[in-house]
N, C-alpha and C positions, 0 to 999 in steps of 0.2 A: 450981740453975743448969742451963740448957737444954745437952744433950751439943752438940758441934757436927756437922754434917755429915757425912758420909763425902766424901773427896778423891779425884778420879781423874785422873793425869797423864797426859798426853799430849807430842807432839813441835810445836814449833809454836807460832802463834799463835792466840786465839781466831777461831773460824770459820775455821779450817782443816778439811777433812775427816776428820781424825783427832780433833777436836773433835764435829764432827758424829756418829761413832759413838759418842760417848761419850753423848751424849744421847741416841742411838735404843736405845741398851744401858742407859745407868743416868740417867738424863734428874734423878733428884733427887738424885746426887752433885756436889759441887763442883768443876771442872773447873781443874786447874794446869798453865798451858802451860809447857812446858818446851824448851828450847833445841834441843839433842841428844838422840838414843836412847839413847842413857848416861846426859844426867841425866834423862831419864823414870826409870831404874831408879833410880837414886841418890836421887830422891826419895821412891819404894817402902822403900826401903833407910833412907833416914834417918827413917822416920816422918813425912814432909811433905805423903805421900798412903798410900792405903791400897791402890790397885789402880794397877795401868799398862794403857792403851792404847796395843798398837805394832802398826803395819803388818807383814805379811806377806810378801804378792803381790799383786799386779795381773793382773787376763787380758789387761791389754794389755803389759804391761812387767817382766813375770815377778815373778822375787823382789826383794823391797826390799833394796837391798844390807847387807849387814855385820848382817842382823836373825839371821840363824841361827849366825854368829860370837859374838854377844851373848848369846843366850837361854838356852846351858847355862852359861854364868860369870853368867847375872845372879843367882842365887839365889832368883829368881823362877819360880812355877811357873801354865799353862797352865789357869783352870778354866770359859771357854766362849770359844765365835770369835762373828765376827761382819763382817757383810757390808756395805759401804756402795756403791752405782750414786756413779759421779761424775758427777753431774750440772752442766754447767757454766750458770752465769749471767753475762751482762753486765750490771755495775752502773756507778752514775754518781751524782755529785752531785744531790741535790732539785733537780728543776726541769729537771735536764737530759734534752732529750731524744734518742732514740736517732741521728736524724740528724747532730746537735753531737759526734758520738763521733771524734775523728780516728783516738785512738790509745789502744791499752791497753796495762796489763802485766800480769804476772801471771808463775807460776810454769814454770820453761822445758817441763815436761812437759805442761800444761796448751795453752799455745799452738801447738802443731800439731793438737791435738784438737780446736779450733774450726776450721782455720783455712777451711774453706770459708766457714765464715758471717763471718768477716773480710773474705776477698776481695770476697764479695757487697758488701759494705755499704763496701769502698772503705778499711779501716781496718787500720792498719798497728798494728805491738806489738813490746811491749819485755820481756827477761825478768825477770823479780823475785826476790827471794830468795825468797818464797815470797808466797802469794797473798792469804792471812789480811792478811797486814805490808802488804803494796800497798791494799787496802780501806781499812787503821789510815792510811796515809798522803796517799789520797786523800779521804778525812774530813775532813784538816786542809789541803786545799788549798783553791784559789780559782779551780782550772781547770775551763771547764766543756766543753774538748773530750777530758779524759780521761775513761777505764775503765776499769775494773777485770773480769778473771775467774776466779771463783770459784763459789763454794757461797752461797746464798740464808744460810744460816746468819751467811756475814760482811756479808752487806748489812744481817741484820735488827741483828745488833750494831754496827755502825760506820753505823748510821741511813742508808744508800745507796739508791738506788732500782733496784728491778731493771727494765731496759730491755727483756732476752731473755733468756728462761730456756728449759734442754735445746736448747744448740746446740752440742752435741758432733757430730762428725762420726758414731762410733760408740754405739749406743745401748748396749749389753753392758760397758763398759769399769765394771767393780769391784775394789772392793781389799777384801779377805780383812783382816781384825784379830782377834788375840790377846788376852783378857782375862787378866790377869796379876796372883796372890798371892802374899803371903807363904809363906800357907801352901798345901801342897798338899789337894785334895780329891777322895777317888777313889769316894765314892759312888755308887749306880746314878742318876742325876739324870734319866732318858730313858729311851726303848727304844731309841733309836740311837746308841751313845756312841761317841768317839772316845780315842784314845793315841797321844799323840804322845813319841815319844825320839828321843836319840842315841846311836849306838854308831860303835866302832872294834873293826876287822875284825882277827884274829891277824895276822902272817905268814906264812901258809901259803900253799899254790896252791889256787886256787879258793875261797878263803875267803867271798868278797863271794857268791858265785854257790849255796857252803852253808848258808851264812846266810838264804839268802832261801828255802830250797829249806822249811823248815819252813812257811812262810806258803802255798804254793802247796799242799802238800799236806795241807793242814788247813783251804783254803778261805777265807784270812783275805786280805779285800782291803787292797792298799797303794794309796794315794791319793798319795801323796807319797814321796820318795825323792830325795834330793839330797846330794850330797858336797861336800865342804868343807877346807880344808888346815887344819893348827894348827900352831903352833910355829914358823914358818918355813921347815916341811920339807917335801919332794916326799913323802914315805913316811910321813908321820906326815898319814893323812886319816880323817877323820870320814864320820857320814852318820848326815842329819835324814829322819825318816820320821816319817811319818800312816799310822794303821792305822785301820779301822772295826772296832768290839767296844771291849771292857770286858776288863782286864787276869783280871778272873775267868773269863770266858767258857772253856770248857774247849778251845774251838779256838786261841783266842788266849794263852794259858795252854802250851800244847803248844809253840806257834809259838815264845815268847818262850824257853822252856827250851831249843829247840833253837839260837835265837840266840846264847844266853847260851856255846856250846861255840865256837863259830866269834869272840868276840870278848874282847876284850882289856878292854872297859868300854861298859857299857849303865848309861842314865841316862834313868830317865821322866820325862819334859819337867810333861806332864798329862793327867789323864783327865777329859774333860768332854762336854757332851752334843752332838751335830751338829744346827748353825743351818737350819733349817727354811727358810732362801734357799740352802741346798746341794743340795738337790732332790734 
């Protein structure tokens, strides 16, 4: 009996961009869209996929919300990233062509990101639950003055014809993703690895500001650093950091021992290797 595939969930519809990294990261696993960033994990969790695909950050729209709330309850752990350009397309029914476009829809982040080449071309929009679902729904229509904006990816699945492709206003806009296991893997996998955790800082004075004083004098850079509440409480905060190195590294090794006195619980997310579109 042939094994079956490996499964990788995602948030979304297919041809959503979060789909799209999934195939430029593992192009021969099976892709399961999944509704919520919850049941992305729940399906990790249940055995119904083997890895998760979850958004990060954006350069244009920072962090994806509630992703760094999730990621130390998911039981999932961190072992490569991965970078996807949003590149945006105007798609449309076969046959239809770009002047017959009145009006699109598409996802509410997605339409201020065109919208010069909207106004050019006279075409007004609408916003969608998401941009994948808008492709899935104008597939099954019969109009040929709508369009859709997305990723080439949902046109090539929901058989659309792409009208204009790369008319994002900003040409840099990317989103940062998370490859996510079961199990953890701290291997050396690279020469440029990366550690991501989270910790919560004692009660003392100047806790945050000691904590961090290890990494500075040992040369270890933080890439990332963001705080976060838990619990419902003002005084009960957290804080997600990226570190470059490898938890063996004797600078990084040094760093983490001295964090370990300044906080109350440190919890490594993952050690994996830095994506080569991190420059």
């Amino acid at each position: 009996m042939a094994e079956t595939p490996p499964r990788i969930a995602f948030q979304g519809a297919l041809g959503a961009y979060s789909h799209e990294a999934c195939l430029q990261a593992n192009p021969e696993m099976i892709p399961v869209p999944c509704t919520t960033f919850e049941g992305v994990i729940r399906a990790v969790r249940e055995n119904r996929a083997d890895l998760a695909m979850l958004p990060v950050e954006n350069t244009t729209y920072g962090r994806v919300a509630d992703i760094h709330r999730l990621l130390p309850q998911s039981g999932l752990r961190i072992i490569a990233e991965a970078f996807v350009r949003v590149r945006i397309a105007l798609m449309a029914r076969p046959g239809v062509r770009l002047e017959d476009v009145k009006h699109v829809r598409a996802h509410m982040v997605l339409l201020p990101q065109a919208q010069s080449f909207l106004d050019a071309h006279g075409i007004t929009s609408e916003a969608a639950a998401d941009s994948a679902g808008a492709a899935a729904d104008l597939a099954e229509s019969a109009d040929s003055t709508e369009g859709v904006l997305a990723s080439e990816v949902a046109a090539d699945i929901h058989g659309l014809d792409v009208l204009a492709r790369d008319i994002e206003d900003m040409d840099h806009n990317t989103t940062r993703f998370l490859l996510m296991s079961p199990r953890i893997d701290t291997t050396r996998r690279a020469d440029k690895m990366l550690t991501t955790f989270v910790f919560e800082v004692r009660n003392i004075p100047a806790a945050l500001y000691k904590a961090m004083g290890g990494f500075a004098t040992n040369g270890v850079n933080m890439t990332k650093l963001e705080s976060y509440m838990v619990g419902g409480s003002f005084t009960a905060t957290q804080f997600y950091a990226d570190i470059e190195g490898h938890p063996e590294d004797p600078a990084v090794k040094r760093a983490l021992d001295e964090l370990g006195y300044f906080t109350n619980m440190l919890n490594i997310l993952g050690v994996y290797p830095a994506h080569p579109d991190r420059g």
